[in-house]
N, C-alpha and C positions, 0 to 999 in steps of 0.2 A: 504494500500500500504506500509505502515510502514516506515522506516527515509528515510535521502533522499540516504544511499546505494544501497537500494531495488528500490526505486524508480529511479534511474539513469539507474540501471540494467534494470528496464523491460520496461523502455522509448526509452532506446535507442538501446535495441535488436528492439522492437516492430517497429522501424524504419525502419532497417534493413531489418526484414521480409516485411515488408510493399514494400521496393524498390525491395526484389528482386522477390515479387509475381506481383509488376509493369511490372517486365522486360516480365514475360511471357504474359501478356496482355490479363487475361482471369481468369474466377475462377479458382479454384483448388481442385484438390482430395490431402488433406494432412494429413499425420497422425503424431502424437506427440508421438512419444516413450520416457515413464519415463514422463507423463503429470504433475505428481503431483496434484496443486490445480488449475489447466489450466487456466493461468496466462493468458499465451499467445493462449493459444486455443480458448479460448472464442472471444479474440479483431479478431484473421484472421476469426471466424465464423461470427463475426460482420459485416467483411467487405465482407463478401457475400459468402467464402470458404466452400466446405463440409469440415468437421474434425475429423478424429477420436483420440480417447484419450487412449491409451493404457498405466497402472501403475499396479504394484503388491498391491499395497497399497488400501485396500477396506476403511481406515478412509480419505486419499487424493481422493479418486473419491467421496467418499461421498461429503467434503468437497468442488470440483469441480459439486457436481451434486445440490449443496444448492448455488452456486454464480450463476450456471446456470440457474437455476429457479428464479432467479432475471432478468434475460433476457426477451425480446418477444420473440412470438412464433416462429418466423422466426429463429430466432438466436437459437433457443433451437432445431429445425426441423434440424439446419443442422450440429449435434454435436452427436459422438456417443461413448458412450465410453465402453470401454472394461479392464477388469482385466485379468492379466496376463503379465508372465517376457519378456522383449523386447527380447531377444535367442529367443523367439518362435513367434515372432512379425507377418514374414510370415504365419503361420500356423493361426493365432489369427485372422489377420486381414485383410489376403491378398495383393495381390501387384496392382500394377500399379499404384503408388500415385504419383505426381508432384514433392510436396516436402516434406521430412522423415525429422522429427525434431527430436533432440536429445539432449537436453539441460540438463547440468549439471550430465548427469548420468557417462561416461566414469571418472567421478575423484575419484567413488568411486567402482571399477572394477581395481584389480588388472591383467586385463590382457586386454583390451580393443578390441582385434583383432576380438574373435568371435564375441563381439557384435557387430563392421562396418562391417561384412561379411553379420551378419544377420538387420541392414540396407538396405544394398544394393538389399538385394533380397525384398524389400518392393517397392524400386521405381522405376516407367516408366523407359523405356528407356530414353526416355530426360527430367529426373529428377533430383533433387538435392536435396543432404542432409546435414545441417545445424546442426552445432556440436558447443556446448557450453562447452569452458573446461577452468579449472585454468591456466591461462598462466606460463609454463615452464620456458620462456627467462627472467621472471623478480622474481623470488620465495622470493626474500628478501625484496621487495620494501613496502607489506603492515607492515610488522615485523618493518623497517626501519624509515620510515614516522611516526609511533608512539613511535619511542624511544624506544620500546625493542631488542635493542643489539644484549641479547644473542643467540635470533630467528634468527634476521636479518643475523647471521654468522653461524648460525646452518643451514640456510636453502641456503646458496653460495654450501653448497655440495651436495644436495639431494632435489631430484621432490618430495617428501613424505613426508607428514605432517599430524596433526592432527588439525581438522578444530574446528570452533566457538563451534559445537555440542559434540565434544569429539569423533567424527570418524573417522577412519583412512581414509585421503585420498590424490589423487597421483596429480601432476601438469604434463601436455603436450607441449609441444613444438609444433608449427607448423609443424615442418619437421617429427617428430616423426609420427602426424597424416599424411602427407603428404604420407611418407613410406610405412604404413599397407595400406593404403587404393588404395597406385599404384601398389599394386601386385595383386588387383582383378581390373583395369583398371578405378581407377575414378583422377581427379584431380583437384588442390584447383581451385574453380572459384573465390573466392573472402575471403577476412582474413579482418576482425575488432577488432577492440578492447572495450572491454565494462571497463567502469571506470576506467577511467588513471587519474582522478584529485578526485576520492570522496574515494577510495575504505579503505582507513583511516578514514574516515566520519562518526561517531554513534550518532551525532546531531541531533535533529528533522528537519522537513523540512522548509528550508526558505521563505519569502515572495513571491508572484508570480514574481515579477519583475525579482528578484537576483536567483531566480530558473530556468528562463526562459533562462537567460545568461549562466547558469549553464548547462543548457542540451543544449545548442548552440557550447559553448565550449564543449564537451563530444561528438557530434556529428562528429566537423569538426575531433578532435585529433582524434576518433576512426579510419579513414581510413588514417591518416598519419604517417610515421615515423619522428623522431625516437618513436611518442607518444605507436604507438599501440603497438610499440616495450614491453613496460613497464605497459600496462595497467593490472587490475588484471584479468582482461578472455577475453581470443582468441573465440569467434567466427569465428566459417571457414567454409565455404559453398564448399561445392565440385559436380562437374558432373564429367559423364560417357567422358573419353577420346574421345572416339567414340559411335555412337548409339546403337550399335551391344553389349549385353549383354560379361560380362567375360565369359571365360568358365566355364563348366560347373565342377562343386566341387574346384571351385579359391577361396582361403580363405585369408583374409588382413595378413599382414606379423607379426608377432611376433613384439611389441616395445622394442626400447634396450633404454640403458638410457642415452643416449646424451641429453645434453644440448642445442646444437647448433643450428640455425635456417637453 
């Protein structure tokens, strides 16, 4: 699971998805677009979900096809994965899924639109797609909390950065996802925040107790302001306005580079 960054990360998304496959009150057809090493794919197949895994990356499904096989049979029966780029997600894997995950990929897509178009055409009509992105409202906050400055003021003017890996990649604003995504008819049902108090954190992981406290606070901040305001990633869940599909060749709108919520 590695320090307790990572781990705050996929505790308290893993939450999340947990409450909002509650709300629907039933399994689900869900598929993970950009799976990687299906972190989170494996725990919703846990919980009784079919899944599928769609990644371009044949060393990350491998890598997801060797944690998988540490599972039982059940959990392995209902996990499918697939190689190929989420653009093609429809054509790869088909639609009508519950709910279309999408974690961590739009930060490193310079242009994010086609790929919520080609989301959208993956889920049910009363479906929802769950977007994991660098939060935009707060870009200086991890630069800031560790004392390097000259980041911290470099990143008050621009959503773009280059990450822990040496990659280039972009920070989102709610509203920015809000936008693209209400010109093909979907809207936010729900906005979190993941790590508002670790995301400075490269510590190894603390005792159970003082961890336990740790992901209690990270819990309640993710769904309040001003916390989630500032936390290091916007998780944002969105459905269809209405059940009735966009029309037909509706594509999410171009992002411009406001900062604003």
């Amino acid at each position: 699971m590695g320090g307790v960054r990572n781990l705050v990360r996929q505790e308290i998304l893993a939450g999340q998805l947990a409450d909002l496959a509650a709300e629907m009150g039933r399994p689900l057809r869900i598929v993970d677009v950009g799976c990687g090493q299906g972190t989170q794919a494996i725990r919703l197949a846990g919980a009784g979900h079919q899944v599928t895994g769609l990644d371009p990356s044949p060393e990350l499904l491998a890598t997801f096809r060797a944690d998988l096989g540490e599972e039982d049979a059940a959990v392995r029966d209902r996990v499918q994965l697939v190689g190929g780029d989420g653009l093609d997600a429809a054509q790869l894997v088909g639609g009508g899924f519950d709910l279309v995950l999408c974690h961590a990929v739009l930060t490193y897509l310079d242009e994010p639109a086609p790929m919520l178009s080609a989301l959208a055409r993956c889920a049910a009509p009363g479906g929802y797609i769950s977007l994991l992105v660098r939060n935009g409202l707060a870009p200086a906050m991890r630069a800031g909390l560790r004392g390097d400055w000259n980041s911290a003021n470099a990143a008050f003017n621009t959503l773009d950065y280059t990450n822990s890996l040496g990659l280039a990649a972009h920070a989102h604003t709610p509203a920015q996802i809000d936008t693209a995504l209400a010109a093909i008819g979907w809207v936010r049902h729900r906005w979190f925040g993941v790590r508002v108090f670790t995301d400075h954190r490269d510590d190894a992981l603390p005792q159970a107790e003082v961890l336990a406290a740790l992901l209690a606070a990270e819990r309640v901040a993710a769904q309040r302001d001003p916390y989630r305001q500032v936390a290091a990633l916007s998780h944002l869940v969105y459905r269809r306005a209405t059940v009735s599909s966009a029309p037909a060749g509706a594509r999410a709108a171009p992002f411009s580079g406001t900062q604003s919520e």
